[in-house]
Structure formats: structure tokens, C-alpha cells
TIRO-2110 file (N, C-alpha, C; in Angstrom, 1 decimal):
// TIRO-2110
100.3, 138.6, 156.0, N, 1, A
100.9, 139.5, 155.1, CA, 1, A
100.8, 139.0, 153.6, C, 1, A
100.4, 139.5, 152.8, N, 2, A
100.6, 139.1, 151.0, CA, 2, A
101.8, 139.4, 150.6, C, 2, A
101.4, 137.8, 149.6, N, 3, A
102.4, 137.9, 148.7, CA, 3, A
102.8, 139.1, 147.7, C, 3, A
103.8, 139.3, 148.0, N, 4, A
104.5, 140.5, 146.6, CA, 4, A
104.3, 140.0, 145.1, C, 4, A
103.8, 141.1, 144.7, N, 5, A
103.8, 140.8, 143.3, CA, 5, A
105.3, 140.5, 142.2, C, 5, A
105.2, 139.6, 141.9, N, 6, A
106.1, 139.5, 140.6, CA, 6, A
106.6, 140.5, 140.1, C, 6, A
107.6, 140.3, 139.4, N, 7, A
107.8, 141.4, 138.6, CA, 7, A
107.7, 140.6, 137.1, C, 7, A
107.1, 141.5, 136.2, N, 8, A
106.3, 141.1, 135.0, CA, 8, A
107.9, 141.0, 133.9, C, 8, A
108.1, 139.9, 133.2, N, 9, A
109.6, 139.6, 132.8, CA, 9, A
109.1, 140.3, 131.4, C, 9, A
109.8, 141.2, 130.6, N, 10, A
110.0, 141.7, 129.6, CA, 10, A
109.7, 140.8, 127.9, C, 10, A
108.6, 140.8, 127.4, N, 11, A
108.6, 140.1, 126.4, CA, 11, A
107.6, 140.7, 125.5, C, 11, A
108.2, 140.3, 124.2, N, 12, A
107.8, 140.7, 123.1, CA, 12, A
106.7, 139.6, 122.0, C, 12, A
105.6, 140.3, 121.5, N, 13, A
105.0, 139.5, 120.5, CA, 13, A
106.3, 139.1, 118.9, C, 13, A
106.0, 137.6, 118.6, N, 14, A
106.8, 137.4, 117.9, CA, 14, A
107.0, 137.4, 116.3, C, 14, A
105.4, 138.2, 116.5, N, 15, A
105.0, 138.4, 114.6, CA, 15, A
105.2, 139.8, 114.4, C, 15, A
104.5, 140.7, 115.5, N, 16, A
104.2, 142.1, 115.1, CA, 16, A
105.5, 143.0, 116.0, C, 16, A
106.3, 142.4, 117.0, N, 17, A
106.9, 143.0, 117.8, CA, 17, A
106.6, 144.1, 119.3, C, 17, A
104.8, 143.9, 119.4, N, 18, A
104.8, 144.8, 120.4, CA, 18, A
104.8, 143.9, 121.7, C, 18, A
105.2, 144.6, 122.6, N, 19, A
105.6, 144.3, 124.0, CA, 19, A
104.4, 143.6, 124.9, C, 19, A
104.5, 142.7, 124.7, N, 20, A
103.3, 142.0, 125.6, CA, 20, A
102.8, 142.2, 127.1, C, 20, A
102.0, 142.9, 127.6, N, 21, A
101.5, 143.1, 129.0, CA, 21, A
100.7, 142.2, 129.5, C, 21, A
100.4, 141.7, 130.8, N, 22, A
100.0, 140.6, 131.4, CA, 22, A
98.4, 140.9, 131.5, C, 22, A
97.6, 140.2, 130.9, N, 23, A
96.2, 140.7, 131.5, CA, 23, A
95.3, 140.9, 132.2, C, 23, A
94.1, 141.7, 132.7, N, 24, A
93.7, 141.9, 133.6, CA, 24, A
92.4, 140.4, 133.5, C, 24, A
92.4, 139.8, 134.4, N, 25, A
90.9, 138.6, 134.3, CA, 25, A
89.6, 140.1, 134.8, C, 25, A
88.4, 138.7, 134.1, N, 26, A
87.2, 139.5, 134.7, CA, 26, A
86.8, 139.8, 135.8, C, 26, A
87.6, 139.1, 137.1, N, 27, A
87.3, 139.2, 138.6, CA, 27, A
88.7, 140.4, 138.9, C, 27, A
89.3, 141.2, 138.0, N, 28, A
90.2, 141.9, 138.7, CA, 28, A
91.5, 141.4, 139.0, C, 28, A
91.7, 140.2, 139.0, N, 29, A
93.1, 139.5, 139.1, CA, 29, A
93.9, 139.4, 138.0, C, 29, A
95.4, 139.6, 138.0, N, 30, A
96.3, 139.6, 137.1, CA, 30, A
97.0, 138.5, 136.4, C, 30, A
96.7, 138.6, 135.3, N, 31, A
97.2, 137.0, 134.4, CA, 31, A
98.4, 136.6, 135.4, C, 31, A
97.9, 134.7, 135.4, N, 32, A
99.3, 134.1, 136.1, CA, 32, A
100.7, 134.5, 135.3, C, 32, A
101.4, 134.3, 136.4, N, 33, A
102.6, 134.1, 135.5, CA, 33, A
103.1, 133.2, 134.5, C, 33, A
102.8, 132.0, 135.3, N, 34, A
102.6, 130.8, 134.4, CA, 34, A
102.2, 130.3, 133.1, C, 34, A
100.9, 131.6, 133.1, N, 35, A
100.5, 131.6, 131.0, CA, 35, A
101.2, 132.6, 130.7, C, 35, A
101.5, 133.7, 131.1, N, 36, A
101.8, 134.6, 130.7, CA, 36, A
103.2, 134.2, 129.8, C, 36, A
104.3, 133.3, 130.9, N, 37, A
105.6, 133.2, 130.3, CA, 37, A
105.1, 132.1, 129.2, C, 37, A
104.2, 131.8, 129.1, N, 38, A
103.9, 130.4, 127.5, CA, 38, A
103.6, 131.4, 126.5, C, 38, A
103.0, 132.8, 126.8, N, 39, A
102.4, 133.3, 125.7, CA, 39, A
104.0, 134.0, 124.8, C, 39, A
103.6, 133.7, 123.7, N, 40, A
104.3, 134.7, 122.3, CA, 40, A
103.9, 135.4, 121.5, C, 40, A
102.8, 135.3, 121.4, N, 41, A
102.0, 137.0, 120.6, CA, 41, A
100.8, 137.6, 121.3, C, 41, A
100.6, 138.6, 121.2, N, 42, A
99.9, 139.4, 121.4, CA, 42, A
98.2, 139.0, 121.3, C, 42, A
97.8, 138.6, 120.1, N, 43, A
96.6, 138.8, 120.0, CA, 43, A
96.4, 137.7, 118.8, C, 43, A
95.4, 137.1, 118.2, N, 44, A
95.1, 135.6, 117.8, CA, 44, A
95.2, 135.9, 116.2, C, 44, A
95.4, 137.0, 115.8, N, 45, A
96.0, 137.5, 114.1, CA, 45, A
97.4, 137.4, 114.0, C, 45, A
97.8, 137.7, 115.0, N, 46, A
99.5, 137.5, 115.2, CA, 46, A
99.9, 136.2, 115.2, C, 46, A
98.9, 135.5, 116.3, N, 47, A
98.9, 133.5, 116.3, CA, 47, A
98.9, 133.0, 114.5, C, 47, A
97.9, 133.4, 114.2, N, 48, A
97.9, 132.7, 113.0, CA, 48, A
99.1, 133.2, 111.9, C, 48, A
99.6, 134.3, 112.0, N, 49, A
100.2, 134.7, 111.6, CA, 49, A
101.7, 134.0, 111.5, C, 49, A
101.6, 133.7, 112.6, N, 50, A
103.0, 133.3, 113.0, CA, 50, A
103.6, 131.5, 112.8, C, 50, A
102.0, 131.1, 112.8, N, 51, A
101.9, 129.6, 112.5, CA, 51, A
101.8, 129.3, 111.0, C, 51, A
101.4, 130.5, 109.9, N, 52, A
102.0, 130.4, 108.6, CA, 52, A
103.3, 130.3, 108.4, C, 52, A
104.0, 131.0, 109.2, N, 53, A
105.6, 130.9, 108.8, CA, 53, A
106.3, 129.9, 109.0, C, 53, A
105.4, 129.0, 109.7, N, 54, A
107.1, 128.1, 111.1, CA, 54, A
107.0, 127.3, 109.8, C, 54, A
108.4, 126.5, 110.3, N, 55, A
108.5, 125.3, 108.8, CA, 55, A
107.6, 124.0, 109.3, C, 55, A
106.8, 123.7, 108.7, N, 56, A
106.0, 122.4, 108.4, CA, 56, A
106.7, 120.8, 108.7, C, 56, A
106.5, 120.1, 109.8, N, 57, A
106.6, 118.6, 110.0, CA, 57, A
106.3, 118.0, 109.1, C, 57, A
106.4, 116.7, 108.6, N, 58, A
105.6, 116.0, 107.6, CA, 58, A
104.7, 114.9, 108.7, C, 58, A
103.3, 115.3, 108.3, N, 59, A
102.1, 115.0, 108.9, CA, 59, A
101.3, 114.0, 108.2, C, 59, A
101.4, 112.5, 108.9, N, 60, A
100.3, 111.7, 107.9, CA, 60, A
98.2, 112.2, 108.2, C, 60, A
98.1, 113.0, 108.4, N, 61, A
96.6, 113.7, 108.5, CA, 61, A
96.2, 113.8, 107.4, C, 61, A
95.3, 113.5, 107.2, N, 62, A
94.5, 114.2, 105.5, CA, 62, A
94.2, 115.4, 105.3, C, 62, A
93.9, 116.1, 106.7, N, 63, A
93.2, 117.3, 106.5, CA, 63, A
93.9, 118.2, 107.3, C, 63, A
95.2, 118.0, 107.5, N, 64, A
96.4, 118.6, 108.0, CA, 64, A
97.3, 119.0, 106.4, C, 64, A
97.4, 118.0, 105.7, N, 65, A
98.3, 118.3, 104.5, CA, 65, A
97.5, 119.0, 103.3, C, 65, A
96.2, 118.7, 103.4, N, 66, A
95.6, 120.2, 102.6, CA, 66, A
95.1, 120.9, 103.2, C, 66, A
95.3, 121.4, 104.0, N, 67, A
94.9, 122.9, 104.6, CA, 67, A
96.7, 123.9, 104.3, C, 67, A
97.7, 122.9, 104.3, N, 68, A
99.1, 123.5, 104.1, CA, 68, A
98.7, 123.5, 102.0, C, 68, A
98.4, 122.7, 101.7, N, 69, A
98.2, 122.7, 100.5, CA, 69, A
97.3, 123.9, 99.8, C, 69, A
96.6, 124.3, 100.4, N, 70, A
95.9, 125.3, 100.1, CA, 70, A
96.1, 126.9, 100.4, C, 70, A
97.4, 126.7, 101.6, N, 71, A
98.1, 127.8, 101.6, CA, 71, A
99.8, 128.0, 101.0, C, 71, A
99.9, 126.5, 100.4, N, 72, A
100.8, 126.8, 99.6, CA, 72, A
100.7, 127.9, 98.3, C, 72, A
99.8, 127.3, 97.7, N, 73, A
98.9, 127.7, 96.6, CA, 73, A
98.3, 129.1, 96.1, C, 73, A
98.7, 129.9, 95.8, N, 74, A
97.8, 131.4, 95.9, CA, 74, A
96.3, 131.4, 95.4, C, 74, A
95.3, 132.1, 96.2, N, 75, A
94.3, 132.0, 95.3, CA, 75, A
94.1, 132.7, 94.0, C, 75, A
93.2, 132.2, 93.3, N, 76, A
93.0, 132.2, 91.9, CA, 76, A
92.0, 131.7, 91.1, C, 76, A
92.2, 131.8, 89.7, N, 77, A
91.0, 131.0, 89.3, CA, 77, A
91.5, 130.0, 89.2, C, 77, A
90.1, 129.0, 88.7, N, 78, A
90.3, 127.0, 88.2, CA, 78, A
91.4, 127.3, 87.0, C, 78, A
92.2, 126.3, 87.1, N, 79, A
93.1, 126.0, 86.1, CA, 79, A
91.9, 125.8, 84.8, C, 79, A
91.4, 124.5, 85.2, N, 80, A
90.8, 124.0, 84.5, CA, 80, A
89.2, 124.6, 83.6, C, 80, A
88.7, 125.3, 84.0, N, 81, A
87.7, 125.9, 83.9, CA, 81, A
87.3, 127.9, 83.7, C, 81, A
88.4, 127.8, 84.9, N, 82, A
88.5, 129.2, 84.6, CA, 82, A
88.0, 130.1, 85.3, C, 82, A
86.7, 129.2, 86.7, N, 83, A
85.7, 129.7, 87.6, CA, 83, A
87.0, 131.1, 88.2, C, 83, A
86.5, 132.0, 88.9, N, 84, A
87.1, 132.7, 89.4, CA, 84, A
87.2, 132.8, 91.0, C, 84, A
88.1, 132.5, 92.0, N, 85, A
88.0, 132.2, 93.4, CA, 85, A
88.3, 131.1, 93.5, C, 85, A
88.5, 130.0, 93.0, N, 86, A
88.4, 128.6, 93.1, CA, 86, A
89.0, 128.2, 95.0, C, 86, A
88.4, 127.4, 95.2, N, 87, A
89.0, 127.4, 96.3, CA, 87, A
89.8, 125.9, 96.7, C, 87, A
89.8, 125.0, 95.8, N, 88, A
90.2, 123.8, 96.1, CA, 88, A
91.3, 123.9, 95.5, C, 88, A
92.4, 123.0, 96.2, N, 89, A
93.7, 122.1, 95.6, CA, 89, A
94.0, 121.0, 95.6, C, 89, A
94.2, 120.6, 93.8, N, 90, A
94.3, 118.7, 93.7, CA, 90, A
95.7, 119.3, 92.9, C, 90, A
95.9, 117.5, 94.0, N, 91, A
97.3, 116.9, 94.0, CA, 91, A
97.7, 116.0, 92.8, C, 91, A
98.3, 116.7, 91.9, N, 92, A
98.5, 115.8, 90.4, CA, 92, A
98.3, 114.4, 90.4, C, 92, A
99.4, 114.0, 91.6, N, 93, A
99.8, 112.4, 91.5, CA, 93, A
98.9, 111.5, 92.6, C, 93, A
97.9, 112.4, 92.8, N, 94, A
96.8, 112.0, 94.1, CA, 94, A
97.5, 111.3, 95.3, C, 94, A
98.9, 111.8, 95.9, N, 95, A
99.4, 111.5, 97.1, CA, 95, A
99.4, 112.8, 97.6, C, 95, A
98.4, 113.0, 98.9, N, 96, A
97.8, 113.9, 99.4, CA, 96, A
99.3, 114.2, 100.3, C, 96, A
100.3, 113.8, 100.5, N, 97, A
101.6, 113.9, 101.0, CA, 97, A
102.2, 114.6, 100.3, C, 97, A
102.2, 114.5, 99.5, N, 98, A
103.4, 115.6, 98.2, CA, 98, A
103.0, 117.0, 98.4, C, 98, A
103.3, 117.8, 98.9, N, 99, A
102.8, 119.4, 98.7, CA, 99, A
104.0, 119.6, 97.9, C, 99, A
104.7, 119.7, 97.3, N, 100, A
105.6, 120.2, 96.1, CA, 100, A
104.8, 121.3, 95.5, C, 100, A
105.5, 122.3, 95.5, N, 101, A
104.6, 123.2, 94.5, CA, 101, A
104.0, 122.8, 92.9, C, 101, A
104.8, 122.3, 92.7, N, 102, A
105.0, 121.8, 91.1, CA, 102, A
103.2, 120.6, 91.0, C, 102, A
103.2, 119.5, 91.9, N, 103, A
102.1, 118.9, 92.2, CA, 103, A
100.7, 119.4, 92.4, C, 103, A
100.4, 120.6, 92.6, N, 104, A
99.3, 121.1, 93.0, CA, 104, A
99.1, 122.2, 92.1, C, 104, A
97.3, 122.2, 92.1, N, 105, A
96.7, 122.9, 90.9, CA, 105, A
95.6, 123.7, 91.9, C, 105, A
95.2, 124.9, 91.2, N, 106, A
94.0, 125.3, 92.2, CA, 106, A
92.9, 124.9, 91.2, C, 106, A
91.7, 124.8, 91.6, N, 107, A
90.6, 124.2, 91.1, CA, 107, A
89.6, 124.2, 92.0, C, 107, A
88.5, 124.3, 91.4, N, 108, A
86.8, 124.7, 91.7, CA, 108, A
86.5, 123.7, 91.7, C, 108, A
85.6, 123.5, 92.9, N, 109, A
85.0, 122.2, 93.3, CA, 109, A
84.4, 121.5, 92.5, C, 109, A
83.8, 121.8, 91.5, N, 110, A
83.1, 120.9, 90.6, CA, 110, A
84.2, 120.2, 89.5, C, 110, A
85.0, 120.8, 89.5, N, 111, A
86.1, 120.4, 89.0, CA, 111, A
87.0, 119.6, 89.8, C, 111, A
87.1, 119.7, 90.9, N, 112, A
87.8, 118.6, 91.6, CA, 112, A
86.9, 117.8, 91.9, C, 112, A
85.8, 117.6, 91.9, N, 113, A
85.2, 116.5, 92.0, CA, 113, A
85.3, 115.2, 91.2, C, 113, A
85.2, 116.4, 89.3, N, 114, A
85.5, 115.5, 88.6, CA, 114, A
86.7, 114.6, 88.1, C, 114, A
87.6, 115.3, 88.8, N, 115, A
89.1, 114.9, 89.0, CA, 115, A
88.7, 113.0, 89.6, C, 115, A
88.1, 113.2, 90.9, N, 116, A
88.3, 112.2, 91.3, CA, 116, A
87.6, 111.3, 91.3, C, 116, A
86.3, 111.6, 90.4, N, 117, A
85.1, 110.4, 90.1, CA, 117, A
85.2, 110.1, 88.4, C, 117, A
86.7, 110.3, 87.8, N, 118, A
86.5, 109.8, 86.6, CA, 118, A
85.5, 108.2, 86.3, C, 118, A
85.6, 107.9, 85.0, N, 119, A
84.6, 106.7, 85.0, CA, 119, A
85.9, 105.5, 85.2, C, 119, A
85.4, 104.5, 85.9, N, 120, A
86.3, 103.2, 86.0, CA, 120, A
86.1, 102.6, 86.0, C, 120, A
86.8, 101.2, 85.0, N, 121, A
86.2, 99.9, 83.9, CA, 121, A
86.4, 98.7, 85.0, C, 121, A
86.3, 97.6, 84.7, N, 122, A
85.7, 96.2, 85.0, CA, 122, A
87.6, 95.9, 84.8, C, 122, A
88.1, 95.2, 85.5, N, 123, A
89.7, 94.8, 86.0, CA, 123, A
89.6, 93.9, 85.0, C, 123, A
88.4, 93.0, 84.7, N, 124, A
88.5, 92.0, 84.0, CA, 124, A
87.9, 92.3, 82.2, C, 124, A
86.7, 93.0, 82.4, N, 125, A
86.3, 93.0, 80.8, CA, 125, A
86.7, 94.4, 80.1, C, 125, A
86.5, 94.8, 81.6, N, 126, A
86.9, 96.2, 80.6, CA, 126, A
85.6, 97.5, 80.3, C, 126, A
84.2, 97.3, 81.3, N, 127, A
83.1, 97.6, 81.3, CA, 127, A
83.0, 98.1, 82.2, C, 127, A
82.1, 99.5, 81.8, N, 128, A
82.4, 100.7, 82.6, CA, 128, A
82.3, 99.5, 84.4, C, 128, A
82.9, 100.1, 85.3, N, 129, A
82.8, 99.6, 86.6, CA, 129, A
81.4, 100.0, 87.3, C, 129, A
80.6, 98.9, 88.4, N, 130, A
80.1, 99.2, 89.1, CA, 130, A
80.3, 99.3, 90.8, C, 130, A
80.9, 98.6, 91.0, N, 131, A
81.5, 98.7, 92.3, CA, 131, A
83.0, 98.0, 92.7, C, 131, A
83.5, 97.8, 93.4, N, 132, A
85.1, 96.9, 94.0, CA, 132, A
85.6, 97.1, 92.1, C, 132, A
85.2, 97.9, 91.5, N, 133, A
86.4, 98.0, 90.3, CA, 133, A
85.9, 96.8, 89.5, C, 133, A
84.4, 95.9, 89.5, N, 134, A
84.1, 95.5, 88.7, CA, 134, A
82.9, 95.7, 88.0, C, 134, A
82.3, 95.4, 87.0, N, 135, A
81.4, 95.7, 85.9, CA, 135, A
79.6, 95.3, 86.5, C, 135, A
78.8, 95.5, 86.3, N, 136, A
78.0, 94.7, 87.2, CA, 136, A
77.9, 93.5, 86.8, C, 136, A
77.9, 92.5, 85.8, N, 137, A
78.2, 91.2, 85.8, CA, 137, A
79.0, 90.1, 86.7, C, 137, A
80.3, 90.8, 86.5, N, 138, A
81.3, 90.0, 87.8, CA, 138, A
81.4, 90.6, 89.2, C, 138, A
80.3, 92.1, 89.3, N, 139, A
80.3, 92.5, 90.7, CA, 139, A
79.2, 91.3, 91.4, C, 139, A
78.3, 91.1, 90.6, N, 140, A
76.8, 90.1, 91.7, CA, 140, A
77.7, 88.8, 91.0, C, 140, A
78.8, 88.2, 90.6, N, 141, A
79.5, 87.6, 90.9, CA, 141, A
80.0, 87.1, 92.4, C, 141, A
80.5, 88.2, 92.1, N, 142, A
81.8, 88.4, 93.3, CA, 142, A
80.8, 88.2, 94.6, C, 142, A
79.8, 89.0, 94.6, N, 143, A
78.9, 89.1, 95.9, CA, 143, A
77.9, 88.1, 96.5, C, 143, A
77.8, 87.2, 94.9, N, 144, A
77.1, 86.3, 95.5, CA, 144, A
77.6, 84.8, 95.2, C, 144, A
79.2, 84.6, 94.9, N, 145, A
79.7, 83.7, 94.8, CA, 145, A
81.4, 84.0, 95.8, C, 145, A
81.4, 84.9, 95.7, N, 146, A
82.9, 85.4, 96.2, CA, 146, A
84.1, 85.4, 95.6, C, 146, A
83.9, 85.1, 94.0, N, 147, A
84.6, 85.1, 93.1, CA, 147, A
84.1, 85.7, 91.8, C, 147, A
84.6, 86.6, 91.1, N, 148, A
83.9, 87.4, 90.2, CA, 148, A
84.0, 86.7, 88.9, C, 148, A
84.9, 85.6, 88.9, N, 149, A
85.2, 84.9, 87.8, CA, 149, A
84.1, 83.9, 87.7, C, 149, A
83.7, 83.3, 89.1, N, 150, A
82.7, 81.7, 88.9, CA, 150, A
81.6, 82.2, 88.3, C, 150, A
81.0, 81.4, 88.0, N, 151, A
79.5, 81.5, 87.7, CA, 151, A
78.5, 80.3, 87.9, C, 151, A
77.1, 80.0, 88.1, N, 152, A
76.4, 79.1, 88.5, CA, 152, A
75.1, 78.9, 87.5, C, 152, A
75.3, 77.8, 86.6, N, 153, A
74.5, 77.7, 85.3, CA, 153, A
73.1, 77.0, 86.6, C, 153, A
71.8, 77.2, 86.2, N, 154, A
70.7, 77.0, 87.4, CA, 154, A
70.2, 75.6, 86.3, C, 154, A
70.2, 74.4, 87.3, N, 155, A
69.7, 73.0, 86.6, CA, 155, A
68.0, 73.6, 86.0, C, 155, A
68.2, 73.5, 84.5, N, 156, A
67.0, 73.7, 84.0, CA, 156, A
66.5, 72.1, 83.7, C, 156, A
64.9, 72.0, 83.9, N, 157, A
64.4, 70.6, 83.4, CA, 157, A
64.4, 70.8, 81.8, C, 157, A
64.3, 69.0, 81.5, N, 158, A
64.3, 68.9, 80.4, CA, 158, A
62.4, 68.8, 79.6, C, 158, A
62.2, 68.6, 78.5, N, 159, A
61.2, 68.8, 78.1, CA, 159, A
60.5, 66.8, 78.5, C, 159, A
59.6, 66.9, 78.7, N, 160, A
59.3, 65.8, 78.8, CA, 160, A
58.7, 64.8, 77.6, C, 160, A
58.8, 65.3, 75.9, N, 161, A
58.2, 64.8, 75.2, CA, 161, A
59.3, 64.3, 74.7, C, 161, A
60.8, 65.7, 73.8, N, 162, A
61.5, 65.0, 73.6, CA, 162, A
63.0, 65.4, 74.0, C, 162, A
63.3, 65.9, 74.8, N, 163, A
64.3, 66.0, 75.9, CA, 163, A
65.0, 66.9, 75.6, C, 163, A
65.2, 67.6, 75.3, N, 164, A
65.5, 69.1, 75.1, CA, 164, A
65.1, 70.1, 76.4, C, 164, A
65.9, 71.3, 76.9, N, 165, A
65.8, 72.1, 77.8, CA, 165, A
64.2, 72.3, 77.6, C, 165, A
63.7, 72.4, 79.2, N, 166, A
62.1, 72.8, 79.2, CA, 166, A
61.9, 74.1, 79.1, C, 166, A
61.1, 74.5, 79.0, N, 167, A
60.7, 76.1, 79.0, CA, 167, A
59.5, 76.9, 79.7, C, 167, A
58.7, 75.7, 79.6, N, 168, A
57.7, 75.8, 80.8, CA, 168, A
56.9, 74.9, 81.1, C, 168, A
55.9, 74.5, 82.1, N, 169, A
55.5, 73.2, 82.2, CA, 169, A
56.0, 72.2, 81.6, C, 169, A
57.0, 72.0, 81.7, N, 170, A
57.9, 70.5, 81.5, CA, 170, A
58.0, 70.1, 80.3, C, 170, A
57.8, 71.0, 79.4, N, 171, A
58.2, 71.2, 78.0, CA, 171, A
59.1, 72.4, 77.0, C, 171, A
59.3, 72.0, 76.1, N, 172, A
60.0, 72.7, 75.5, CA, 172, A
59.3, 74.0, 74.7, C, 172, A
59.8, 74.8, 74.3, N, 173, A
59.3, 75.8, 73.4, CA, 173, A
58.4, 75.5, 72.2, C, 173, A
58.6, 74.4, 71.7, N, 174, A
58.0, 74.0, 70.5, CA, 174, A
56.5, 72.8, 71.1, C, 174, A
56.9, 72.2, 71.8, N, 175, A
55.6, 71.3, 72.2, CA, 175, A
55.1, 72.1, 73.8, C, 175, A
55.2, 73.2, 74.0, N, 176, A
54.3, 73.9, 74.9, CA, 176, A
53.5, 74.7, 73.8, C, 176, A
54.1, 75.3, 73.1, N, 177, A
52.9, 75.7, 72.3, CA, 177, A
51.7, 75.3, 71.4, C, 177, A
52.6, 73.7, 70.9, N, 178, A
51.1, 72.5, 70.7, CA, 178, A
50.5, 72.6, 71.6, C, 178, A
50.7, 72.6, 72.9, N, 179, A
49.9, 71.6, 73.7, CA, 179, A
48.8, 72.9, 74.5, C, 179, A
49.6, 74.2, 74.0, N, 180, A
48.8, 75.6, 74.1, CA, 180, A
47.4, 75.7, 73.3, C, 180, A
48.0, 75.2, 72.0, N, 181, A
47.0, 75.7, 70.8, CA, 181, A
45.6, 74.6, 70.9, C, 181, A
46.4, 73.3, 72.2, N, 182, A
45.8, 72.2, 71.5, CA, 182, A
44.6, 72.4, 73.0, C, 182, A
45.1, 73.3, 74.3, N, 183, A
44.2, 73.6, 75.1, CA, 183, A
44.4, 72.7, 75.7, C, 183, A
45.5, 71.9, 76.2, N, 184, A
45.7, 71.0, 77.0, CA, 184, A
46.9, 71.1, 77.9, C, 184, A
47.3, 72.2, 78.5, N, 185, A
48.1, 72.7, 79.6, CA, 185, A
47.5, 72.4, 81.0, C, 185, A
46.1, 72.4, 81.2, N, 186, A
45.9, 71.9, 82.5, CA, 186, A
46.4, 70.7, 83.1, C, 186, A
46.9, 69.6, 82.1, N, 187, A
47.4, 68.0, 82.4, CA, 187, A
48.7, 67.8, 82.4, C, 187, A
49.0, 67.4, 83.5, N, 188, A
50.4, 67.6, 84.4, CA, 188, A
51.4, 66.3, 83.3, C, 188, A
51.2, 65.5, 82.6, N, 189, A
51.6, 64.6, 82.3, CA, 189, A
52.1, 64.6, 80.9, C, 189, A
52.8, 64.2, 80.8, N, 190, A
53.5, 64.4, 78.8, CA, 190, A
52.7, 63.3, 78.4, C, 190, A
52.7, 62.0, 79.5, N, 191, A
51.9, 61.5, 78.2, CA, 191, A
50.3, 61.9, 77.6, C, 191, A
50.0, 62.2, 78.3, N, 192, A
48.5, 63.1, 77.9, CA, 192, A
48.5, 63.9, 77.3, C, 192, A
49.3, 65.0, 77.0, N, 193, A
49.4, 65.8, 76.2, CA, 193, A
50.1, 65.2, 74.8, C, 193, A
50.6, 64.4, 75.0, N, 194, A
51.0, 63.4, 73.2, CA, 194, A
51.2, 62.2, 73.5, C, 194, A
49.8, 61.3, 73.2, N, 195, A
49.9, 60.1, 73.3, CA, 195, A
51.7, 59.7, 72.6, C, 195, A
51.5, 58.2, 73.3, N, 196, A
53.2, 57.7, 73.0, CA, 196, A
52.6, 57.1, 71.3, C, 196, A
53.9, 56.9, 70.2, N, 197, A
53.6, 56.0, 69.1, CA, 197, A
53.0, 54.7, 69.3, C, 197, A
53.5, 54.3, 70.9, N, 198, A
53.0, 52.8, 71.0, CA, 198, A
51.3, 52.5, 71.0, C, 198, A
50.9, 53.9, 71.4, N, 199, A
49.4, 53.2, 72.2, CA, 199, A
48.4, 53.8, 71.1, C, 199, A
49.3, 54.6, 70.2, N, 200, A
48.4, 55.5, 68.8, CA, 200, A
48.3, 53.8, 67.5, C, 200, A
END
């Protein structure tokens, strides 16, 4: 013998108010009971409908607190610009937590972009920044010493004639160029390139 049908318990959609009926599935069988008593609206415009109203948890999500941000907000144009439609909303004090009405601006993407890619200086000199908030000087610092302050002066040779920093072939700026003019750069030796006083 089969089981008797249920009797279908009286309920109402809770946005629009019409009377909710239990559905028919594609094989002919009648919505369980079981979803039926979970369901509260009627149809998935009424869902959304109804999920604008409820009051708001506070949600650490990023993309939970502006999407409420964006329906706090009416649409409109950019504050800032003027675009018409704008569809973004920035957070004055850039704590994506605050939805305060007061906090939020509507703004067109190009405009909120530039909200948040202002230019930003060197912690230490004060030069536009290139990366970790410093300048590129103290960034290939930092990256290749691990401190953006050190620095590593590179052991230059001295000149071999009269001891002064070399400059190239083991001399200095001033006697590489004698020894250029004089066509004697192939000779690995200072003293060949200028006899000493003693042997002149």
C-alpha cells in the first residue's frame, strides 16, 4: 500500500508575499518536504531581494564588504571626474571594513585606480619609490645586501706608476694615456712603460 501524501503546510514568499506551492520535478514527482519547508521565497528575484534587506554581519572578506559597499552607495556619476555610471566605490580611509556611508565615494575605475597607485617616495631619501617603499638606490641595496642602508665600495687597484686609483691597465687616468699616446699598452709592466729614475 503507498504512502499518503503529506499535507502541503501553508507558506508564504517573504519579499513579495505570494503563497508558495511545492513543485512539480522533471520525472513527475512532488518537491520533498524537506526543501520545501527550507524554502522562503518564491522565485530567485525575491532571493535577492530579500538578502538586500537582512542586516549585515561584520565580515572580514574583501570581496564580501564591497559588494555591500557598492550597494550601500547609489549609482551615479564619478565624484571625481564626472564619468557618468561609475561603477566603483573607494573607501576614504582605505579600511575596506568601514562601510559608513560618510566613508565611501562612487568613482570610475580609472579613477579608482588612481586613488590607489598614487606615486610613493624612498622611507629614507625621499625619491620617487621603486619597490618595498624604497628608491631604486637603497632597493638593489636592500636586495643585494639585505640592508638598504649598507653599501659595498668594490677594492679598486692602484695605478702602478704613482699610486693613485687605477683606471685601467693598472694605471691611472693620467699615465694610461701616456702610455696610450706613447703606443705602449701591450706591456703588462709599469716598469716598461716608464723607466724608474734610477736606471734613466
Amino acid at each position: 500500500m503507498a504512502t499518503p501524501i503529506k499535507p502541503t503546510p501553508e507558506k508564504y514568499c517573504e519579499t513579495c508575499g505570494t503563497k508558495l506551492e511545492r513543485k512539480r520535478l522533471p520525472n513527475g514527482d512532488l518537491e520533498c518536504l524537506f526543501h520545501f519547508n527550507k524554502r522562503k521565497y518564491c522565485n530567485q528575484k525575491c532571493m535577492a531581494e530579500g538578502f538586500k534587506g537582512k542586516p549585515k554581519t561584520e565580515s572580514d572578506n574583501w570581496g564580501t564588504n564591497h559588494s555591500r559597499s557598492r550597494a550601500l552607495i547609489p549609482p551615479g556619476p564619478c565624484v571625481e571626474c564626472g564619468k557618468p555610471n561609475a561603477m566603483d566605490v573607494h573607501h576614504k580611509d582605505n579600511n575596506y571594513k568601514n562601510n559608513e556611508p560618510e566613508n565611501l565615494e562612487r568613482l570610475c575605475r580609472s579613477c579608482h585606480n588612481l586613488k590607489h597607485s598614487r606615486q610613493k617616495y624612498c622611507v629614507i631619501c625621499g625619491q620617487p619609490a621603486k619597490g618595498l617603499g624604497f628608491c631604486n638606490k637603497h632597493y638593489i641595496r636592500f636586495k643585494k645586501y639585505g640592508d638598504p642602508l649598507a653599501y659595498h665600495i668594490p677594492l679598486r687597484k692602484k695605478c702602478k706608476v704613482c699610486g693613485d686609483l687605477a683606471h685601467s691597465k693598472e694605471l691611472c687616468g693620467k699615465h694610461y694615456m701616456q702610455a696610450k699616446r706613447a703606443g705602449l699598452l701591450w706591456v703588462t709592466q709599469s716598469e716598461d712603460y716608464f723607466p724608474s729614475s734610477a736606471s734613466v
